[in-house]
C-alpha positions as CSV (number, residue, x, y, z in Angstrom):
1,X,141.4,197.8,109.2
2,X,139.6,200.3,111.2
3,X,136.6,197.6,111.8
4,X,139.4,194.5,112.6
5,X,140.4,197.2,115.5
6,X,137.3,197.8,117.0
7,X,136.3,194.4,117.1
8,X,139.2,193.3,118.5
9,X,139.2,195.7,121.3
10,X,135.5,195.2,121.9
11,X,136.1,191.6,122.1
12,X,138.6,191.6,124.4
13,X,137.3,194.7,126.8
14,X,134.4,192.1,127.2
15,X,136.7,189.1,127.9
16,X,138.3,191.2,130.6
17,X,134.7,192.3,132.0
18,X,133.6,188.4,132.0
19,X,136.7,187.0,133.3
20,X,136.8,189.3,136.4
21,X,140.4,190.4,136.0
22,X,140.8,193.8,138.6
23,X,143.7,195.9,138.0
24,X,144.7,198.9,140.2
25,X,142.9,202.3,139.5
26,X,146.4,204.0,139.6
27,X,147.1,202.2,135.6
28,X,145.8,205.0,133.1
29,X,145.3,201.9,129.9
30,X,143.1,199.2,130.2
31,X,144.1,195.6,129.3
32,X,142.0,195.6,126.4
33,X,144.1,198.4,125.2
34,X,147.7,196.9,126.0
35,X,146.8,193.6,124.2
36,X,144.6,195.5,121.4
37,X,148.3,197.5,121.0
38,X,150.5,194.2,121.1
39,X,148.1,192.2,118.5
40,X,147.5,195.4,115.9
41,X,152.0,195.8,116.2
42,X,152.3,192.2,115.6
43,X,149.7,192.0,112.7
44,X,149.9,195.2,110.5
45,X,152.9,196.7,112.4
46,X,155.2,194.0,112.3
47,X,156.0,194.2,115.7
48,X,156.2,197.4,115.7
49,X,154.5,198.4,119.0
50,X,155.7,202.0,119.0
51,X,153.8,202.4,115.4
52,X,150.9,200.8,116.8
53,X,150.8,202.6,120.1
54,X,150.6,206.1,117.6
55,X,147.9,204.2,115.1
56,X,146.2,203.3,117.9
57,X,146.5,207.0,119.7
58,X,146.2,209.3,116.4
59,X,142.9,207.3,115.0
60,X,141.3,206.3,118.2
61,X,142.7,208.0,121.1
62,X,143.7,205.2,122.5
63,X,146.9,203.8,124.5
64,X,147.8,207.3,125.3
């Protein structure tokens, strides 16, 4: 699962990049975070988006 994750953050951290999307500074989580969170709850979490958000945070440090 652990590869699946990567990938799909990679993927979409460079779809943001390309597509030119700005968000404010003040946000602490990138994009590519909030929709790597909502993919990996609806996939392996089912739904879950509080299990993914610690999955994400325990094994990556991610969407703290």
């Amino acid at each position: 699962m652990s590869e699946k994750v990567i990938a799909i953050y990679c993927f979409l951290d460079d779809f943001f990049q390309e597509t030119g999307v700005n968000r404010s500074h003040q946000y602490k989580v990138s994009d590519a975070v909030i929709l790597t969170a909502a993919l990996i709850a609806a996939r392996y979490f089912y739904g879950n988006q509080a299990a993914a958000r610690l999955y994400l945070q325990t094994h990556y440090g991610l969407a703290g």
